[in-house]
C-alpha positions, 0 to 999 in steps of 0.5 A, a space after each residue: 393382315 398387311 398396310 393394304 387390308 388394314 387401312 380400311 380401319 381408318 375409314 368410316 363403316 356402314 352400321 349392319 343390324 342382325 340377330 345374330 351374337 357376334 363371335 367376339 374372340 374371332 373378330 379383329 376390334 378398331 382398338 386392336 387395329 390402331 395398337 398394331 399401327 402404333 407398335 408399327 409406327 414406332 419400328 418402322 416409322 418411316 414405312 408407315 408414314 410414306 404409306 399413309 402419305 401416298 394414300 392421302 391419309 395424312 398430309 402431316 405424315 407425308 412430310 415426315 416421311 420426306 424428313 426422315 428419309 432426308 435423314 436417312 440420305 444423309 447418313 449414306 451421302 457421304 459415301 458418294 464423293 460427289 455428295 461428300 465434297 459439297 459444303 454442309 449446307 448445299 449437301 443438306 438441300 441437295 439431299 432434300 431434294 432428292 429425298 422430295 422427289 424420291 418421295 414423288 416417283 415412289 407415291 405415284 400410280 397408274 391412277 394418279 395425276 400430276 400438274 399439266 405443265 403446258 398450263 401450270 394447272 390453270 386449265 387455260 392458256 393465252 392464245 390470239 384468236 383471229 376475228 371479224 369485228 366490222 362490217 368490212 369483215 376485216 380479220 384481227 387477232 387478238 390474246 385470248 383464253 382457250 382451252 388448254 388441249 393436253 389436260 381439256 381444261 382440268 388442270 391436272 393430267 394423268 401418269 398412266 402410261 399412254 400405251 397400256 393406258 395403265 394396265 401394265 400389259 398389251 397384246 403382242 401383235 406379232 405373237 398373237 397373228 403367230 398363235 391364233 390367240 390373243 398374247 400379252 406381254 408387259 409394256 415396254 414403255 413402262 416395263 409393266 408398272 402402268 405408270 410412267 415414272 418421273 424423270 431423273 433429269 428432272 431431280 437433275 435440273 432441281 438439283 442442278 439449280 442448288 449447285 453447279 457442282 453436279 454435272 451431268 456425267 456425275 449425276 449419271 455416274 453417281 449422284 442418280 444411283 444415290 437418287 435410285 437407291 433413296 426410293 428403294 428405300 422408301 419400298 423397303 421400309 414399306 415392306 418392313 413396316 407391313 411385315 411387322 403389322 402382319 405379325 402384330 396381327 394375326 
């Protein structure tokens, strides 16, 4: 049983009534589930929690998962010499932010939504619309709400990839008139993960406002491997935390 399959013991049941004795010994209890999640949580502790985060099941465990990862950046920071010739207290919130924003592009999905940025999440903006207020039907213009068109008054919008529509995949038209069958292939646009990751220029102008030491050459160069290398990371300890409850439970 890995993170996927075990976390549907966190949830609430539907009671199910039967006249049949329940094999007791075959059947996994709540109590044996929650002692594989402690005996995962303190070995890998940082797999767990960026996992319970990105599924929402605690926002508590989210922000830890930032910290520790914050933590772990900045054991391997100094090996970047960008990084290394920062004073102490701006190499410390250069690589929380970068940890914040890591954290952000591992926990997205091709479901998920983020903040429209044409609105800041209002779902309205401010436009002059023209009207007609007199008998002369002379035309004035004036600030009013309307409707933000992107995100259609939601507020947020959504990160699925807007050519697979976030299924990964899409008919190769070419190769389909070619063969007579219909012939998919991954998107390019995502590269097959249905979702559009966040940009690192992005992070870069984030980081960019803690310091000016970071031109855009270095981030390229080295502090964005840096930033690449924190949300493997985060898929590594994953990995890890959902192997060691695989063994806890058999």
């Amino acid at each position: 049983m890995n993170l996927e399959s075990a976390t549907k013991y966190l949830f609430c049941k539907s009671q199910s009534f039967t006249d049949s004795p329940r094999a007791t010994g075959d059947i996994l209890t709540g109590a044996d589930v929650m002692g594989a999640f402690g005996l995962c949580q303190s070995k890998a502790e940082l797999g767990f929690k960026a996992y319970s985060g990105k599924l929402g099941l605690s926002a508590s465990d989210a922000k830890d998962a930032i910290q520790l990862l914050t933590q772990y950046g900045m054991t391997q920071c100094d090996k970047v010499a960008a990084l290394r010739k920062l004073d102490g207290r701006v190499k410390v919130k250069v690589v929380q932010k970068l940890a914040g924003f890591a954290y952000q592009d591992y926990c997205r999905s091709a479901s998920g939504v983020e903040e429209c940025a044409c609105c800041q999440g209002e779902g309205f903006v401010i436009d002059r619309v023209a009207t007609a207020k007199d008998r002369e039907k002379r035309v004035y213009s004036q600030p009013t709400q309307v409707i933000c068109s992107p995100c259609r008054g939601k507020g947020v919008v959504s990160v699925a990839c807007r050519d697979c529509r976030g299924r990964g995949v899409v008919v190769d038209q070419k190769e389909s008139k070619k063969q007579g069958i219909l012939v998919k292939r991954d998107c390019k646009r995502c590269r097959g993960r249905g979702y559009e990751r966040i940009p690192a220029s992005t992070a870069f102008r984030a980081v960019s406002s803690l310091t000016n030491a970071i031109s855009a050459a270095t981030w390229d160069k080295s502090i964005k491997p840096f930033y690449d290398s924190l949300i493997g990371q985060l898929e590594q300890e994953e990995a890890r935390a959902s192997n060691l409850l695989s063994k806890a439970i058999k």
